[in-house]
mmCIF file as Biopython writes it, N, C-alpha, C and O atoms, coordinates in Angstrom:
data_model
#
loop_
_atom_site.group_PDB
_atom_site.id
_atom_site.type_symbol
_atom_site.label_atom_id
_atom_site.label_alt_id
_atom_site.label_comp_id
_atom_site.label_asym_id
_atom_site.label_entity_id
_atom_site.label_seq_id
_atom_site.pdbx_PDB_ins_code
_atom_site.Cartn_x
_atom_site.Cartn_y
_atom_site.Cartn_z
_atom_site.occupancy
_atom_site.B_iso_or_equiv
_atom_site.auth_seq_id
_atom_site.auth_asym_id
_atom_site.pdbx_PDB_model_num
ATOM 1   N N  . UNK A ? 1  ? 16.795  20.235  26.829 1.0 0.0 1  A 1 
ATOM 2   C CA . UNK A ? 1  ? 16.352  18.997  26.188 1.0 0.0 1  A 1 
ATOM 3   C C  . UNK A ? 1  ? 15.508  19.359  24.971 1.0 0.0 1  A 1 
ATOM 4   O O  . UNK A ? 1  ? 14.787  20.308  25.278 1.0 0.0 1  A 1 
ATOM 5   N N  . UNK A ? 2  ? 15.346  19.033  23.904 1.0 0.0 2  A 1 
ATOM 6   C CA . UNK A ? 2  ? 14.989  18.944  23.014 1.0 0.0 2  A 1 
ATOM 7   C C  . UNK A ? 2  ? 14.191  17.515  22.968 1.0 0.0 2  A 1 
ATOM 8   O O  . UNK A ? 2  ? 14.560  16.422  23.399 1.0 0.0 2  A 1 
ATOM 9   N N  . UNK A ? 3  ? 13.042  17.861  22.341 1.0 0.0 3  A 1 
ATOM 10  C CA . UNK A ? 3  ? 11.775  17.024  21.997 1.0 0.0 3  A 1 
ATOM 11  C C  . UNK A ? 3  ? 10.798  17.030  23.578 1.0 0.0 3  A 1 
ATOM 12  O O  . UNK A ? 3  ? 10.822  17.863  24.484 1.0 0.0 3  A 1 
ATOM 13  N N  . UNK A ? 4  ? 9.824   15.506  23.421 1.0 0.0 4  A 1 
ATOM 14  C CA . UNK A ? 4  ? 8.998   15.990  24.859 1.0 0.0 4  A 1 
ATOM 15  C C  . UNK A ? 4  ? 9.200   14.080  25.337 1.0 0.0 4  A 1 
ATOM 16  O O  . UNK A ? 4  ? 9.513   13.149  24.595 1.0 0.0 4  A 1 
ATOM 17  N N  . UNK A ? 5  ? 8.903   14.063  26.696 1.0 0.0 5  A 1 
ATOM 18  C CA . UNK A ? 5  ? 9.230   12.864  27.067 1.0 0.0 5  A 1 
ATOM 19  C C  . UNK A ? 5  ? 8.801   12.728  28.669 1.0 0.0 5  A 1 
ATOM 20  O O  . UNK A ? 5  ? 9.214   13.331  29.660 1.0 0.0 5  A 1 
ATOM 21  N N  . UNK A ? 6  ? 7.486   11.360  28.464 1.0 0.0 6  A 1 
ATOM 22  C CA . UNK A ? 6  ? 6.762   11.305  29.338 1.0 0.0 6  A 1 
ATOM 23  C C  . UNK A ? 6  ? 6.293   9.790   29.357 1.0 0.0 6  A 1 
ATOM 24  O O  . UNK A ? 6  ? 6.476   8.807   28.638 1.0 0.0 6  A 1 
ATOM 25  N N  . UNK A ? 7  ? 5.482   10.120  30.721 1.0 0.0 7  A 1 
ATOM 26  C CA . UNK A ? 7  ? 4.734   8.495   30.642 1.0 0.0 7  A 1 
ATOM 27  C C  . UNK A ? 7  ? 3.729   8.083   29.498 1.0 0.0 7  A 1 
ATOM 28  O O  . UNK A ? 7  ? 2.656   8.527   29.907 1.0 0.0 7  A 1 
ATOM 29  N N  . UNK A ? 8  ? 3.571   7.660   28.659 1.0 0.0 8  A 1 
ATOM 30  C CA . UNK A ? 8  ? 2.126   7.775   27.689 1.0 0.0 8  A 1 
ATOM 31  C C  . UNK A ? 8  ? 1.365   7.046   28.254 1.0 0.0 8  A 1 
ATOM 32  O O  . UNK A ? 8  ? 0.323   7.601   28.603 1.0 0.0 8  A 1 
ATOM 33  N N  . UNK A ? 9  ? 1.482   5.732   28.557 1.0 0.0 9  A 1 
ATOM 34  C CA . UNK A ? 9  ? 0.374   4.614   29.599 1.0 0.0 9  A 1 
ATOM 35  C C  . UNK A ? 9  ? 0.032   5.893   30.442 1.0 0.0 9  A 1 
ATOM 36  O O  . UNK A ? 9  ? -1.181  6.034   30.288 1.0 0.0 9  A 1 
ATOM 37  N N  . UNK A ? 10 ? 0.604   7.130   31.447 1.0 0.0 10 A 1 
ATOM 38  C CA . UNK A ? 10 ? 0.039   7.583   32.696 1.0 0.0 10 A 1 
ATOM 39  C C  . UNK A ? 10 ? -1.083  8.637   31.974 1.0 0.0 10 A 1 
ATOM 40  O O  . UNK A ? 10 ? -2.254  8.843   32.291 1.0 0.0 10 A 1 
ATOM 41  N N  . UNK A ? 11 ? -0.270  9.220   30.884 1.0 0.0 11 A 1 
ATOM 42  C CA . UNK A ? 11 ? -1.076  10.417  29.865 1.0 0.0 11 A 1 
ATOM 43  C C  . UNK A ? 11 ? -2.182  10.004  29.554 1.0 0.0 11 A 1 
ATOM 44  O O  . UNK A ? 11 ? -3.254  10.547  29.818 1.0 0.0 11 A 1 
ATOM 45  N N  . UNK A ? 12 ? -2.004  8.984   28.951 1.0 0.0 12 A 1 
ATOM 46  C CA . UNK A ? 12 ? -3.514  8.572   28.057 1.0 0.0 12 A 1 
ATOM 47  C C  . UNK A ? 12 ? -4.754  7.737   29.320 1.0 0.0 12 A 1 
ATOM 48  O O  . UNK A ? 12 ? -5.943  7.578   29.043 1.0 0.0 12 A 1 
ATOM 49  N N  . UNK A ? 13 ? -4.271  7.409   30.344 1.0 0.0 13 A 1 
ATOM 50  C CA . UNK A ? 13 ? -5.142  6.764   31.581 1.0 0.0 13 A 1 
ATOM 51  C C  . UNK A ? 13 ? -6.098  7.859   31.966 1.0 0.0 13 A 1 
ATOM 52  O O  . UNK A ? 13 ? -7.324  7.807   32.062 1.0 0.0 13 A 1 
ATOM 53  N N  . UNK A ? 14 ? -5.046  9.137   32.220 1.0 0.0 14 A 1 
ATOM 54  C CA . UNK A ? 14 ? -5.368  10.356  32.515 1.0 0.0 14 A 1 
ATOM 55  C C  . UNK A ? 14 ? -6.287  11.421  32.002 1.0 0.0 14 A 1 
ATOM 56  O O  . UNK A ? 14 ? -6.978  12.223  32.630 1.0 0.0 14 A 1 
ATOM 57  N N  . UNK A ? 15 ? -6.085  11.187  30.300 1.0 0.0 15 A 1 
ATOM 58  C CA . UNK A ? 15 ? -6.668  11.914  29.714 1.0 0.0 15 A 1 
ATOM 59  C C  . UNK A ? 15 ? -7.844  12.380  29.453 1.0 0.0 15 A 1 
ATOM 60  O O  . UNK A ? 15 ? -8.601  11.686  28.775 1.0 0.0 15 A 1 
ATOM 61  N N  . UNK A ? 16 ? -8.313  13.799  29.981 1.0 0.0 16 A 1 
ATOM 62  C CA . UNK A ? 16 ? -10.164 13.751  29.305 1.0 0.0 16 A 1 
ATOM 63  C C  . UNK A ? 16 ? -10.203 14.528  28.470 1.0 0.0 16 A 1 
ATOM 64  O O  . UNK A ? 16 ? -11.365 14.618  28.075 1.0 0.0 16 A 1 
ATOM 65  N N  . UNK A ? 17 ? -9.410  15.315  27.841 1.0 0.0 17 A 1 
ATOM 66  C CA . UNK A ? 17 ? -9.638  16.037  26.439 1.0 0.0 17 A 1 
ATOM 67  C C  . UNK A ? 17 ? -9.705  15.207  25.394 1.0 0.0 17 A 1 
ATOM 68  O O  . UNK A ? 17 ? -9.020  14.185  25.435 1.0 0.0 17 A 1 
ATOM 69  N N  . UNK A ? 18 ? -10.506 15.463  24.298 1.0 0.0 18 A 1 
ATOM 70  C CA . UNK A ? 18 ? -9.874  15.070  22.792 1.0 0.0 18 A 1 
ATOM 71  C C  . UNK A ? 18 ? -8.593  14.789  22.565 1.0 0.0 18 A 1 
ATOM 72  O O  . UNK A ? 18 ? -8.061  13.680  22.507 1.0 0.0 18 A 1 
ATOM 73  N N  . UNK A ? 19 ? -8.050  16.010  22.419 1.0 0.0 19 A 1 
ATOM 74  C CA . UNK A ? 19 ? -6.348  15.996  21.561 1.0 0.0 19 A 1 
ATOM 75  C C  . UNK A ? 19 ? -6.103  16.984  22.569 1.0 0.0 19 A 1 
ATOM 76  O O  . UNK A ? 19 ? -7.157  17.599  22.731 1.0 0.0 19 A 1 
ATOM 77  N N  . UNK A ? 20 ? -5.081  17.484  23.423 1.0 0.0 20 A 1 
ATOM 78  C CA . UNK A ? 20 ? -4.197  17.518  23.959 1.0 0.0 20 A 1 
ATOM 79  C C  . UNK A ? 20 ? -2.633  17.977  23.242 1.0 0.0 20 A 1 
ATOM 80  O O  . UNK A ? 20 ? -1.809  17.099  22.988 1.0 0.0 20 A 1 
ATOM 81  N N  . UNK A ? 21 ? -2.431  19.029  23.038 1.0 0.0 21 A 1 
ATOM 82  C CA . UNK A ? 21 ? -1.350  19.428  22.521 1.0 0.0 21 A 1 
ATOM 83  C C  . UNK A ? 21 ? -0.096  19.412  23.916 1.0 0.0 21 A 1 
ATOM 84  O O  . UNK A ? 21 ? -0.017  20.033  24.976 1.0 0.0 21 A 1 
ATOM 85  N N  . UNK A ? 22 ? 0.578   18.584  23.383 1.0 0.0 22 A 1 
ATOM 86  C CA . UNK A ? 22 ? 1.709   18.675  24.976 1.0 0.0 22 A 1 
ATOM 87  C C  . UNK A ? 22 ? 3.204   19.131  24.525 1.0 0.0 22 A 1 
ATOM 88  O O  . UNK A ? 22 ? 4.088   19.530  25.282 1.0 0.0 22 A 1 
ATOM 89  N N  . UNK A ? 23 ? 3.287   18.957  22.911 1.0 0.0 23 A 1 
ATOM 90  C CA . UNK A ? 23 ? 4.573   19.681  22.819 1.0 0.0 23 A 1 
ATOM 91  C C  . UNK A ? 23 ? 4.635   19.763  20.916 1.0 0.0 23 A 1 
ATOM 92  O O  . UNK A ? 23 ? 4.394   18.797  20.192 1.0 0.0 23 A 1 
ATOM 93  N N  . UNK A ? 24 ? 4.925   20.828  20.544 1.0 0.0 24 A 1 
ATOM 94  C CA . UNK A ? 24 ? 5.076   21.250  19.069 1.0 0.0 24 A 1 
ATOM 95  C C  . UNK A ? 24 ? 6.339   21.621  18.855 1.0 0.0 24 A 1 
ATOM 96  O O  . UNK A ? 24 ? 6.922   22.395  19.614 1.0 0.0 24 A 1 
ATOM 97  N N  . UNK A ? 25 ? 6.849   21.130  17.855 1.0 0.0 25 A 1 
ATOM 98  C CA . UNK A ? 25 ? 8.566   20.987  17.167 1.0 0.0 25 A 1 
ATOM 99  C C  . UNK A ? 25 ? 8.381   20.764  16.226 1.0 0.0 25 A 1 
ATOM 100 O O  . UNK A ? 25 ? 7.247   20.741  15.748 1.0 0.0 25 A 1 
ATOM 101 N N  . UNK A ? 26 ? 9.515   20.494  15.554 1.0 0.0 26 A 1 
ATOM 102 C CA . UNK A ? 26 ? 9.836   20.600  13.884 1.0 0.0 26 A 1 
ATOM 103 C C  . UNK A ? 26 ? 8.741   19.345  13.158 1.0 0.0 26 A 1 
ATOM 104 O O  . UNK A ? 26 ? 8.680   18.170  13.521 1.0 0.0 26 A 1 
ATOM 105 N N  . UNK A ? 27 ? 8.003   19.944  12.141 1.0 0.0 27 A 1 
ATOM 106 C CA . UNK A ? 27 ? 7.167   19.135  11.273 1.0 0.0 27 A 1 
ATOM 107 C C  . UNK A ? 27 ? 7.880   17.613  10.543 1.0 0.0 27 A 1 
ATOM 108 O O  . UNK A ? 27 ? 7.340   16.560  10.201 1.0 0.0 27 A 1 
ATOM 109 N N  . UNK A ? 28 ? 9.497   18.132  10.500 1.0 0.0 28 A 1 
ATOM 110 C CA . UNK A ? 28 ? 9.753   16.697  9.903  1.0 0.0 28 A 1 
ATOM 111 C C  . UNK A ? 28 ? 9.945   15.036  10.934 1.0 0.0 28 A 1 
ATOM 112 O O  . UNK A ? 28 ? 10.213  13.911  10.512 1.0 0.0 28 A 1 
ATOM 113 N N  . UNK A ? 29 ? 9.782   15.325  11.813 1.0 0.0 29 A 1 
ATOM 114 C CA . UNK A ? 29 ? 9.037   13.955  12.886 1.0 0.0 29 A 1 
ATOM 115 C C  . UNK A ? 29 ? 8.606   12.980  11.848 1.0 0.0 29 A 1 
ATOM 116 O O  . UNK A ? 29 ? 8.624   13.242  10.646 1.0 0.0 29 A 1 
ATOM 117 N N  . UNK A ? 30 ? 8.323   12.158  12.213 1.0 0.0 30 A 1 
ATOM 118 C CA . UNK A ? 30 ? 7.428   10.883  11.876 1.0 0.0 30 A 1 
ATOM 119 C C  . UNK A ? 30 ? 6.869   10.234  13.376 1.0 0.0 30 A 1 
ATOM 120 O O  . UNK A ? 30 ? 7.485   10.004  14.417 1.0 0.0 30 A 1 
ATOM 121 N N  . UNK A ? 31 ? 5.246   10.023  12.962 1.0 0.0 31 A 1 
ATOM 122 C CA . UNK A ? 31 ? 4.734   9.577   14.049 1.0 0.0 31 A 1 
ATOM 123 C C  . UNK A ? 31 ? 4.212   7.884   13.324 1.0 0.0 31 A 1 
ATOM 124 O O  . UNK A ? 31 ? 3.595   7.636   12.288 1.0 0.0 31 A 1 
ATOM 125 N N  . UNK A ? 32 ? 4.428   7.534   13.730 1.0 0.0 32 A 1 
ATOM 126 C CA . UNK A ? 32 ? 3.990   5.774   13.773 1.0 0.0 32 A 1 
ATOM 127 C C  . UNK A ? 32 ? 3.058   5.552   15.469 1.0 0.0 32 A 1 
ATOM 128 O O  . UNK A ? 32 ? 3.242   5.715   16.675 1.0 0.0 32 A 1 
ATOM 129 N N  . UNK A ? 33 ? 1.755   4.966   14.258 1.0 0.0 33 A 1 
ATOM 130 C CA . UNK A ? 33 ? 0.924   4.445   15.428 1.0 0.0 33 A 1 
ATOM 131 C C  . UNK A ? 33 ? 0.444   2.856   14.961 1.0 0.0 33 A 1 
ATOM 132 O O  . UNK A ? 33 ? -0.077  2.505   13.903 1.0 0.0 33 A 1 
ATOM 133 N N  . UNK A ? 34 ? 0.822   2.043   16.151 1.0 0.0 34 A 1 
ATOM 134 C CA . UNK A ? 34 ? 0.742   0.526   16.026 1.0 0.0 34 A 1 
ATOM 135 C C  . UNK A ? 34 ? -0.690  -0.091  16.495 1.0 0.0 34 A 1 
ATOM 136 O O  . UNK A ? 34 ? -0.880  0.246   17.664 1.0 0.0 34 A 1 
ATOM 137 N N  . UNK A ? 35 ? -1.322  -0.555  16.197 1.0 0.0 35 A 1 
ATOM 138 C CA . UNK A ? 35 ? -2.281  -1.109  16.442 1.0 0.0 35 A 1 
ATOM 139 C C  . UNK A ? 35 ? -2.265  -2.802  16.434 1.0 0.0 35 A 1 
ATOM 140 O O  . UNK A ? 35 ? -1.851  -3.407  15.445 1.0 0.0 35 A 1 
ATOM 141 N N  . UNK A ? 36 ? -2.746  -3.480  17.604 1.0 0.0 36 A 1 
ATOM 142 C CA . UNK A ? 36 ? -2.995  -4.989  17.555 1.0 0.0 36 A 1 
ATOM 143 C C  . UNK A ? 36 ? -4.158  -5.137  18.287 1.0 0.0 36 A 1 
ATOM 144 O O  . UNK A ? 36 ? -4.074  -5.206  19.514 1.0 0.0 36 A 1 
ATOM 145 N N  . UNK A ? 37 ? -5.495  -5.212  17.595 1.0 0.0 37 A 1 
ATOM 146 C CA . UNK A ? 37 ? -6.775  -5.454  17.693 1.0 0.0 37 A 1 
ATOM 147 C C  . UNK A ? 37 ? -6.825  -7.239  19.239 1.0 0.0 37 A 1 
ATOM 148 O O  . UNK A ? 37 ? -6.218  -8.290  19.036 1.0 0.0 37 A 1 
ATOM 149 N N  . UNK A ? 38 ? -7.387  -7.055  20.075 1.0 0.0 38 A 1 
ATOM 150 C CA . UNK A ? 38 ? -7.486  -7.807  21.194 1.0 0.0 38 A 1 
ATOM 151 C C  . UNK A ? 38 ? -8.110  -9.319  20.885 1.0 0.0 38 A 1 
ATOM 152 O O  . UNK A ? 38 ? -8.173  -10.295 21.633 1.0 0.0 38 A 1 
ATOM 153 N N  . UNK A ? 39 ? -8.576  -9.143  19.424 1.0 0.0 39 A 1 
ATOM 154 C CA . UNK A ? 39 ? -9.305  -10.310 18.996 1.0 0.0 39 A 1 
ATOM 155 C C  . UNK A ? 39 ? -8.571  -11.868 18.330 1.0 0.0 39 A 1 
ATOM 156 O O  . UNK A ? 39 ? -9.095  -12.967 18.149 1.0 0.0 39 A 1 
ATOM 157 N N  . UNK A ? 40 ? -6.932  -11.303 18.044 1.0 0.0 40 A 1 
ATOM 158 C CA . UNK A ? 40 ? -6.010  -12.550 17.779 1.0 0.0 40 A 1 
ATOM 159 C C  . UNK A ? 40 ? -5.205  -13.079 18.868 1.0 0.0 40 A 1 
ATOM 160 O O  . UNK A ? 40 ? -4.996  -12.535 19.952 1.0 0.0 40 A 1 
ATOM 161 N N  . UNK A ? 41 ? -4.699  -14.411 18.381 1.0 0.0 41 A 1 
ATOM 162 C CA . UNK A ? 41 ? -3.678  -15.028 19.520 1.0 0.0 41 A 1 
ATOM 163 C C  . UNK A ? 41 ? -2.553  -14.622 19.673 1.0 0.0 41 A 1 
ATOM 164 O O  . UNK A ? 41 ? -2.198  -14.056 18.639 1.0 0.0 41 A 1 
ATOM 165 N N  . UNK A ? 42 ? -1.719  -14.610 20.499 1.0 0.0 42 A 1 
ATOM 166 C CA . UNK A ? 42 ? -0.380  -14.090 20.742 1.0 0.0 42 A 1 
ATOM 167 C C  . UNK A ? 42 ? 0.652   -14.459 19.820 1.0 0.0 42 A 1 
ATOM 168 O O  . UNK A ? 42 ? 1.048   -15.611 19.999 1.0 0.0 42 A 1 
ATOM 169 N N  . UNK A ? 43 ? 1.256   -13.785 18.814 1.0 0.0 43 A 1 
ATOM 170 C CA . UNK A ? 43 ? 2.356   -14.143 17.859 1.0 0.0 43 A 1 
ATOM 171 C C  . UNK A ? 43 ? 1.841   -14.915 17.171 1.0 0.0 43 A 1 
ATOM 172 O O  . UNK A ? 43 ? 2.303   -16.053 17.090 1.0 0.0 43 A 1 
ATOM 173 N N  . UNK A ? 44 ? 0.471   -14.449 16.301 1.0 0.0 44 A 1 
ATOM 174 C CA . UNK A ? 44 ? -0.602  -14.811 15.295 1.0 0.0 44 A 1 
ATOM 175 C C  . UNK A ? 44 ? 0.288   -14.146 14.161 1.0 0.0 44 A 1 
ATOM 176 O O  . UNK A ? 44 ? 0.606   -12.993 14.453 1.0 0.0 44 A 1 
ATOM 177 N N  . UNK A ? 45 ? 0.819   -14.644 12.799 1.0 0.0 45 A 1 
ATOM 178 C CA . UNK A ? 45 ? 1.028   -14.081 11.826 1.0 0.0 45 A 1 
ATOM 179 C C  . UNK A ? 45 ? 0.717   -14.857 10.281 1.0 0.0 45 A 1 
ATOM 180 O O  . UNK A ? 45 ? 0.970   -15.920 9.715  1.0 0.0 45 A 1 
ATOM 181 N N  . UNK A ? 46 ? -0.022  -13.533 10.017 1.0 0.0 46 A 1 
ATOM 182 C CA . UNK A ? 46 ? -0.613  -13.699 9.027  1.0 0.0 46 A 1 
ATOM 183 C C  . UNK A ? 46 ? 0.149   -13.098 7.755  1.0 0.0 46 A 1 
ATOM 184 O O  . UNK A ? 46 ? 0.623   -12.003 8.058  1.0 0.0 46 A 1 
ATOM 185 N N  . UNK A ? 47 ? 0.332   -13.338 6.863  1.0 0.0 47 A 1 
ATOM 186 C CA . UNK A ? 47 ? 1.238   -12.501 5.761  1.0 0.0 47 A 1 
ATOM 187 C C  . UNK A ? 47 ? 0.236   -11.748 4.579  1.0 0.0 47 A 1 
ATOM 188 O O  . UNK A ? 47 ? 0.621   -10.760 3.953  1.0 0.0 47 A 1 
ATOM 189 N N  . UNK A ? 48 ? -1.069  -12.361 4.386  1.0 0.0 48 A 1 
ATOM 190 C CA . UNK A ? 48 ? -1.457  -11.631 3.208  1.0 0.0 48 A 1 
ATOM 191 C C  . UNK A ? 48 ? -2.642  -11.422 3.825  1.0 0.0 48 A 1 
ATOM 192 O O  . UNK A ? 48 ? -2.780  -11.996 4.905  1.0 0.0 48 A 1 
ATOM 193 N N  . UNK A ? 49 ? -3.821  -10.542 3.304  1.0 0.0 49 A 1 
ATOM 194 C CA . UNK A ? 49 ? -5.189  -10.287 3.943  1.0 0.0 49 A 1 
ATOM 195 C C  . UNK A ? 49 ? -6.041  -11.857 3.489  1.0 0.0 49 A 1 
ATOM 196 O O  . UNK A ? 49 ? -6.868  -12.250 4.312  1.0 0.0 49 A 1 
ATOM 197 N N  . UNK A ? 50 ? -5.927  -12.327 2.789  1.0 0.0 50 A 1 
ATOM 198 C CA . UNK A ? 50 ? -6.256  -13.659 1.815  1.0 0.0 50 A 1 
ATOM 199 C C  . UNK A ? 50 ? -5.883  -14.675 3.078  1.0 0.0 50 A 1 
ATOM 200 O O  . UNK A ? 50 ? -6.752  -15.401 3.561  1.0 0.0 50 A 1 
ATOM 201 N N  . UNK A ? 51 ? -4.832  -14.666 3.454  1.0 0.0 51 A 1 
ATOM 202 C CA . UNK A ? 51 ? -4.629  -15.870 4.581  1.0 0.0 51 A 1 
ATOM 203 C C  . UNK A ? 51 ? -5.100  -15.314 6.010  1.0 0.0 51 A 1 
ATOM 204 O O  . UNK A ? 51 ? -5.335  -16.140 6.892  1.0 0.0 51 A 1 
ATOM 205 N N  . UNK A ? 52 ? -5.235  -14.041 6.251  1.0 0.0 52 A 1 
ATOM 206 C CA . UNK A ? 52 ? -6.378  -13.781 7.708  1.0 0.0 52 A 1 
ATOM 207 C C  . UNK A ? 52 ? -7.624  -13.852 7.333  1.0 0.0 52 A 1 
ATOM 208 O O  . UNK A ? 52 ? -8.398  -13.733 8.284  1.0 0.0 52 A 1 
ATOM 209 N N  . UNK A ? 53 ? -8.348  -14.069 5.853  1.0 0.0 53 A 1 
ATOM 210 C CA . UNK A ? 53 ? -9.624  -13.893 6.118  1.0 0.0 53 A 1 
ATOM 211 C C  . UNK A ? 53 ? -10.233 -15.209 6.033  1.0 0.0 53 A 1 
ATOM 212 O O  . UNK A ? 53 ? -11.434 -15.445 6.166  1.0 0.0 53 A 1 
ATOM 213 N N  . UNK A ? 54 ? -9.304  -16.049 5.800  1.0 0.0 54 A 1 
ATOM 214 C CA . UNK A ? 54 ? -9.665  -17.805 5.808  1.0 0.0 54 A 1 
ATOM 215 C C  . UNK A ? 54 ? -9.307  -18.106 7.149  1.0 0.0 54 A 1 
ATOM 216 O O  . UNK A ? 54 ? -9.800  -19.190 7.460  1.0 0.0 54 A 1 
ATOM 217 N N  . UNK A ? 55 ? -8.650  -17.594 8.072  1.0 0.0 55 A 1 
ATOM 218 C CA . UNK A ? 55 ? -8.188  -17.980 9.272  1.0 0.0 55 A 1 
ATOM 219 C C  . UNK A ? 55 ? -9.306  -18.146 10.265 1.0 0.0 55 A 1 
ATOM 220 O O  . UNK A ? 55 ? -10.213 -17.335 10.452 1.0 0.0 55 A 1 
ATOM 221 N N  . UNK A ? 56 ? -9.110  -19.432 10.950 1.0 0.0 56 A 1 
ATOM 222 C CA . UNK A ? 56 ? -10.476 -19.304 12.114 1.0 0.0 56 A 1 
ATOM 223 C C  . UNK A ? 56 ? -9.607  -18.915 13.225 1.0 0.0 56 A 1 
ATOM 224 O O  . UNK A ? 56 ? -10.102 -19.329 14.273 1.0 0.0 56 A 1 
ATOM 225 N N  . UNK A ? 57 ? -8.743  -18.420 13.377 1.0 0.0 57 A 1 
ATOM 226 C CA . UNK A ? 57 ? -8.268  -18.746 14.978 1.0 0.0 57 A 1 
ATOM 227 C C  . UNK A ? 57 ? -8.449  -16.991 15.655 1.0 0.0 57 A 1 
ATOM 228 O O  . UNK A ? 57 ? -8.062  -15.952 15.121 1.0 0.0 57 A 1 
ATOM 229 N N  . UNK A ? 58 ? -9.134  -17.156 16.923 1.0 0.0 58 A 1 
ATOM 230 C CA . UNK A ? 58 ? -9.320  -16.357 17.574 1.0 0.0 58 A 1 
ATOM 231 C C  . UNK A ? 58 ? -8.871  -16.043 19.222 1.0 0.0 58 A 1 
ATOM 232 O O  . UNK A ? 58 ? -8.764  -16.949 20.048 1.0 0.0 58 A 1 
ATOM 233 N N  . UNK A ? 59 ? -8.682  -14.900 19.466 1.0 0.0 59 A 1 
ATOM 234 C CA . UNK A ? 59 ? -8.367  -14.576 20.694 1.0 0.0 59 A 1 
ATOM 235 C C  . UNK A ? 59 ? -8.740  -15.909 21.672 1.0 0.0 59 A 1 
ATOM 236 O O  . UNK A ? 59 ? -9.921  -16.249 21.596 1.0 0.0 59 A 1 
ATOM 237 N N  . UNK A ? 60 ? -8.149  -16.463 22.301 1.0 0.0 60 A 1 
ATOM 238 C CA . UNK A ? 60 ? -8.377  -17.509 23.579 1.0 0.0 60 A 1 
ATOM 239 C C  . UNK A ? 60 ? -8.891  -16.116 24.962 1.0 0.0 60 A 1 
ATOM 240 O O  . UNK A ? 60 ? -9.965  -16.359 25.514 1.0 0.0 60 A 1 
ATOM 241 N N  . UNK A ? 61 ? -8.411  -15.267 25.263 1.0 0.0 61 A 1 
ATOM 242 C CA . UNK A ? 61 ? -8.942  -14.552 26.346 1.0 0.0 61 A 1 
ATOM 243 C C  . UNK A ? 61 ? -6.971  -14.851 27.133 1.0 0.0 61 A 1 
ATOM 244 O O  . UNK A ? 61 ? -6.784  -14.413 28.268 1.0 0.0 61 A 1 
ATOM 245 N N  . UNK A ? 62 ? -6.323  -15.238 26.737 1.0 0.0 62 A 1 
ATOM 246 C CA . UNK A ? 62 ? -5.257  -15.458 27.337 1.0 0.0 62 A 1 
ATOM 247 C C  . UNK A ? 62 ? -4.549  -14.114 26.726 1.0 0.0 62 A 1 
ATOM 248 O O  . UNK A ? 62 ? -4.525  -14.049 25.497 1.0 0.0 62 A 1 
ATOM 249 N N  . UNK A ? 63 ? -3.834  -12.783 27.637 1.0 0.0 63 A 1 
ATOM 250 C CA . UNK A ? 63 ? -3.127  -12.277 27.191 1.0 0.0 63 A 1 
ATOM 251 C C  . UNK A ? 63 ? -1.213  -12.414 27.438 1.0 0.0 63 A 1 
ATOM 252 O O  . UNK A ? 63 ? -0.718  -13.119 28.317 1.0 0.0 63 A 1 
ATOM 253 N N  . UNK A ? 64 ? -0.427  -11.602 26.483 1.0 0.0 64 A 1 
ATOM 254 C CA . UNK A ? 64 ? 0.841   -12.176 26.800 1.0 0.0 64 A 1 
ATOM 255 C C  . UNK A ? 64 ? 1.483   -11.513 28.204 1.0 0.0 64 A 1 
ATOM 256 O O  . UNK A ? 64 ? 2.438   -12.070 28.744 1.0 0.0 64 A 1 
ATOM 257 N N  . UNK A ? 65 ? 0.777   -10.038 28.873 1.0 0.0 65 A 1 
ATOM 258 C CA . UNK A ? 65 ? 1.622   -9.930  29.631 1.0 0.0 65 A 1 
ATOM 259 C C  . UNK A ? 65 ? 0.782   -10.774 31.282 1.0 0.0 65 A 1 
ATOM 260 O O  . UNK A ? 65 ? 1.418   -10.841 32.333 1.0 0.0 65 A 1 
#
């Protein structure tokens, strides 16, 4: 098998190091990391920074799963 392939929810629950090297391969990868801050509503979209920073609407405490 080629590349590495695991639980990440079990990895990162788990984890007490810093950084954690678990598998090194070819530099041309692309890593994408997504972020959605806990503080908006579910399928909140905003298109410009100008229309989130006029926006009042905030997290209800209701999540989607």
């Amino acid at each position: 098998m080629i590349g590495y392939v695991a639980d990440i929810e079990d990895l990162t629950c788990t984890n007490s190091d810093f950084r954690p090297v678990l598998y090194t391969g070819n530099k041309r990868g692309q890593l994408y990391t997504l972020y959605g801050p806990p503080n908006h509503p579910d399928r909140l979209d905003q298109r410009t920074k100008a229309e989130a920073v006029a926006s009042n609407q905030h997290f209800d405490g209701k999540t989607t799963e």
